[in-house]
C-alpha positions as CSV (number, residue, x, y, z in Angstrom):
1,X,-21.2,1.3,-1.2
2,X,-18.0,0.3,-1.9
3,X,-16.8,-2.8,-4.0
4,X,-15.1,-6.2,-2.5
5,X,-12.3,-5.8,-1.6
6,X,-9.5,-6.9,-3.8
7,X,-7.6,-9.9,-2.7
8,X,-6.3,-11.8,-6.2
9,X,-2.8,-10.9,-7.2
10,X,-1.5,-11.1,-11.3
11,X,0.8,-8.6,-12.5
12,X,-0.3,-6.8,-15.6
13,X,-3.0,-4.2,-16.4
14,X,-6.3,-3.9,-14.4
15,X,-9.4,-1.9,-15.6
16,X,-12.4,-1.9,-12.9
17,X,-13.6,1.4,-14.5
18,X,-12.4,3.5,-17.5
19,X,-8.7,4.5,-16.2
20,X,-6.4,1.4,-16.1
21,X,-4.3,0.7,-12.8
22,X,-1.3,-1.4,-13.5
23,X,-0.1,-4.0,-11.1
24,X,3.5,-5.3,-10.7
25,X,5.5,-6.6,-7.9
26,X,9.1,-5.5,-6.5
27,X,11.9,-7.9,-6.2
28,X,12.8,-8.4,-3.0
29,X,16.0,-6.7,-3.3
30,X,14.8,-3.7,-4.8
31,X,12.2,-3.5,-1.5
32,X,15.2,-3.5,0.5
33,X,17.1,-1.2,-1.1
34,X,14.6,1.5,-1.3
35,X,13.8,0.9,2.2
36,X,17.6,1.5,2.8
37,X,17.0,4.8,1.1
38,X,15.2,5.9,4.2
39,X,17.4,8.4,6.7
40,X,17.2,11.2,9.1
41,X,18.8,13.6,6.2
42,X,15.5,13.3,3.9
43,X,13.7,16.5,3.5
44,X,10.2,16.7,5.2
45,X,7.7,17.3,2.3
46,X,4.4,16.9,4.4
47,X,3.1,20.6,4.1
48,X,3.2,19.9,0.5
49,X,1.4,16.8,0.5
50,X,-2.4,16.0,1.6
51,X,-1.3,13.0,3.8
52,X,-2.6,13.3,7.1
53,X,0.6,10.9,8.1
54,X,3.3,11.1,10.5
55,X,6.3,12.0,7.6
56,X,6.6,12.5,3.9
57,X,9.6,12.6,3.2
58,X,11.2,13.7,-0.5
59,X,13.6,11.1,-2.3
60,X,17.1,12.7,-2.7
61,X,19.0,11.7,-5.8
62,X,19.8,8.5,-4.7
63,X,16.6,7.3,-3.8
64,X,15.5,8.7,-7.1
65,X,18.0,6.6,-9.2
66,X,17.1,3.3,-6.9
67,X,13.5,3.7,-7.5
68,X,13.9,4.5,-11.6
69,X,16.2,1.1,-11.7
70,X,13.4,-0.8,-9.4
71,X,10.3,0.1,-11.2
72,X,11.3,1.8,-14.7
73,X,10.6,-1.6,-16.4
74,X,7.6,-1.6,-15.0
75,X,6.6,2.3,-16.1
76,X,7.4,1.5,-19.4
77,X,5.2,-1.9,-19.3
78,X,1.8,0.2,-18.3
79,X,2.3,2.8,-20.4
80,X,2.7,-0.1,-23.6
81,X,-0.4,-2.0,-22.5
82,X,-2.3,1.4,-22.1
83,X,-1.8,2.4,-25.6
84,X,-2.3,-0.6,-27.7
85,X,-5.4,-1.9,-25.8
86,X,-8.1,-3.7,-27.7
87,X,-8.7,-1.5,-31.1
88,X,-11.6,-1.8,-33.4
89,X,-10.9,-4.6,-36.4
90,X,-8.0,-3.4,-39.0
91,X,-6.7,-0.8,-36.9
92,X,-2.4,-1.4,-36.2
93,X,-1.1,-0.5,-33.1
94,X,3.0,-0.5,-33.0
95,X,4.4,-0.4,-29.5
96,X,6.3,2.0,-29.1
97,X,9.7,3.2,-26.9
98,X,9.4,5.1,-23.8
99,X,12.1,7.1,-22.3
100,X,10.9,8.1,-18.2
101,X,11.1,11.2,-16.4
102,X,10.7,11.0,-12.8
103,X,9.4,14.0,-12.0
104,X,9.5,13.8,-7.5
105,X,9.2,10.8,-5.0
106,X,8.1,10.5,-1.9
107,X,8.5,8.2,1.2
108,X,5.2,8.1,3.3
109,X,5.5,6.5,6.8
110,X,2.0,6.1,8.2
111,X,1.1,5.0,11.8
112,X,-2.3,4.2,13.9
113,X,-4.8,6.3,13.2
114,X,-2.9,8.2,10.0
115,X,-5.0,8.3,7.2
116,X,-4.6,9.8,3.0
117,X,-7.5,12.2,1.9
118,X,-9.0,11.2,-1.3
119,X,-7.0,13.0,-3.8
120,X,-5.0,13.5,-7.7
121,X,-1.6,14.5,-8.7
122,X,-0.9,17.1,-10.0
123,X,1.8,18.2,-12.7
124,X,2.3,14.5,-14.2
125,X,0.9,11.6,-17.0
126,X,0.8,8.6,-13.9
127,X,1.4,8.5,-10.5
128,X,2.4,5.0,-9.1
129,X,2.9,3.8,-5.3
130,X,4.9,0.9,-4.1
131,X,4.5,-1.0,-0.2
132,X,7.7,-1.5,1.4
133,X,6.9,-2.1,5.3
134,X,3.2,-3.5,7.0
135,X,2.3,-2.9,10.2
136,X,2.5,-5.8,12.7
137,X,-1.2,-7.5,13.1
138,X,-2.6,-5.7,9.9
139,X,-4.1,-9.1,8.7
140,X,-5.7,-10.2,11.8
141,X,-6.8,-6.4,12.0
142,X,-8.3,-7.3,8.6
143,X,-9.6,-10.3,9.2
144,X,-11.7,-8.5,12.2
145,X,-12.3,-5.5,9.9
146,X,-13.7,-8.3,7.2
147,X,-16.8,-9.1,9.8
148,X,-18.0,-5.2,9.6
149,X,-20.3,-4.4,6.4
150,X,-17.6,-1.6,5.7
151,X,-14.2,-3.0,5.6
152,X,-11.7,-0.8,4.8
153,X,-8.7,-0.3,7.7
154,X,-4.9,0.2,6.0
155,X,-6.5,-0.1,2.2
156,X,-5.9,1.6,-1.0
157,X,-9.1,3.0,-2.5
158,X,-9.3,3.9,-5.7
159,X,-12.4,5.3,-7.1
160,X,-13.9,7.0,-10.6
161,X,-17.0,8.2,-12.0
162,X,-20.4,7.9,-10.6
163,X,-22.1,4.0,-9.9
164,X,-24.7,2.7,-11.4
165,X,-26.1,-0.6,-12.3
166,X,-23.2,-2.7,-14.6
167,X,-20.9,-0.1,-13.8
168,X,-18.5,0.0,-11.0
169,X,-16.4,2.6,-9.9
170,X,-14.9,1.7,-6.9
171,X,-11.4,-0.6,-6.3
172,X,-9.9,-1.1,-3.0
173,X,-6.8,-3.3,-2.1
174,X,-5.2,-4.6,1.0
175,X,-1.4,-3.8,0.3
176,X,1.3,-6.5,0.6
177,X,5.1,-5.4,0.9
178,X,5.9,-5.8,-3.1
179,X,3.1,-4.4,-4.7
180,X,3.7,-1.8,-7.0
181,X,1.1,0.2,-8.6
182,X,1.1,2.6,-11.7
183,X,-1.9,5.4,-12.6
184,X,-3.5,8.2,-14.2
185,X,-2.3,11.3,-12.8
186,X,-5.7,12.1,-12.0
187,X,-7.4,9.0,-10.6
188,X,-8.8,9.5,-7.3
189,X,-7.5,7.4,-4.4
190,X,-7.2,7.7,-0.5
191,X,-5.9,5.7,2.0
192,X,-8.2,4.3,5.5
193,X,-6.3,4.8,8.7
194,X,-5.8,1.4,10.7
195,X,-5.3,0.5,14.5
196,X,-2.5,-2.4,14.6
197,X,1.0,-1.3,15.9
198,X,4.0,-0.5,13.5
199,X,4.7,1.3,10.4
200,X,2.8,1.3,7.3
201,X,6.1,2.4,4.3
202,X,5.1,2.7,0.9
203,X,6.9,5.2,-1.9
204,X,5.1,7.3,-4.5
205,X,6.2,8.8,-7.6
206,X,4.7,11.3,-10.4
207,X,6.3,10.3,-13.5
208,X,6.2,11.2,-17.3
209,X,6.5,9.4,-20.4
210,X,7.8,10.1,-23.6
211,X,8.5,8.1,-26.8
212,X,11.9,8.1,-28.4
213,X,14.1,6.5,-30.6
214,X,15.7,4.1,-27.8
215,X,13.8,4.1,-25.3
216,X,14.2,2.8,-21.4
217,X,16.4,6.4,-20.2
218,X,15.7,7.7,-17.0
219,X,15.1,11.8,-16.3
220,X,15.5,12.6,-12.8
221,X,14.8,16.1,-11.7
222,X,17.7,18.5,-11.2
């Protein structure tokens, strides 16, 4: 049995079993920029991927640098609140600087009846995925969805570990163009197909961290 789905919005870091998922929101601009970044020229990545989705399509350099400027503050924010979390009395934890390498990035365009596997990433400290585009009649779909004892059409599910009374280990979201979300490379997660017309856009990206003396530089693949 899954958890409730998750419909209360706060940016900042969110921990509904051991690995932390951090939540942010795009600016407006940068959704539109990065959905500008979508053209016929992108390379087809989908027989690397496990999407069972229409096209996955690779970021070329510029949709690399766009996403880096849209989301690098964001990167560095998680991986900060990660590793100064709550420590036992008298211990000092300094924040430290965080350069970014952007290791590959992804466009996934999903349609009716597309769905994600439950999978990891591989080769990478966090993954993260943004929501650029919803289908048209995804909420009423949910609200319909809601009345089953199941929901779960066009949602996020993260899950870890094994339930058990006082523990969960499930966390599922309905998406909204903006959000942004940053975690562990090997966090399981899929994605439920859904029936409504349209295009479901969101952007993934496998990313490292690394401190350094000034912190906030962006690697992109060569």
């Amino acid at each position: 049995m899954t958890e409730e789905t998750s419909t209360y919005r706060r940016e900042g870091l969110y921990t509904p079993f051991g690995p932390p998922i951090g939540y942010y929101r795009l600016a407006d601009g940068d959704v539109e920029k990065l959905n500008g970044c979508l053209h016929a020229r992108l390379e087809d990545n989908s027989q690397n991927l496990v999407g069972k989705v229409d096209q996955e399509l690779a970021f070329d350099r510029a949709a690399l640098e766009v996403a880096g400027r849209a989301v690098g503050k964001c990167l560095i924010d998680f991986k900060r609140r990660v590793t100064t979390r709550p420590v036992p009395k008298g211990s000092v934890v300094t924040p430290a600087k965080y350069d970014i390498s952007i290791k590959s990035g992804w466009f996934v365009r999903q349609f009716a009846g597309n769905y994600n596997p439950l999978h990891v990433h591989a080769n990478c400290q966090f993954s993260c995925v943004g929501y650029l585009k919803m289908p048209e009649g995804i909420a009423e779909e949910w609200v319909e969805d809601a009345k089953d004892h199941a929901p779960a059409h066009g949602q996020i599910h993260f899950t870890w570990g094994m339930s058990y009374p006082g523990l969960r280990s499930s966390f599922m979201v309905r998406p909204e163009v903006g959000d942004f979300f940053v975690f562990p490379n090997n966090l399981h997660h899929c994605v439920y197909p859904f029936s409504s017309p349209g295009e479901r856009r969101s952007f993934s990206m496998n990313v490292d961290l690394a401190e350094s003396d000034r912190g906030g530089t962006i690697y992109l693949p060569d």
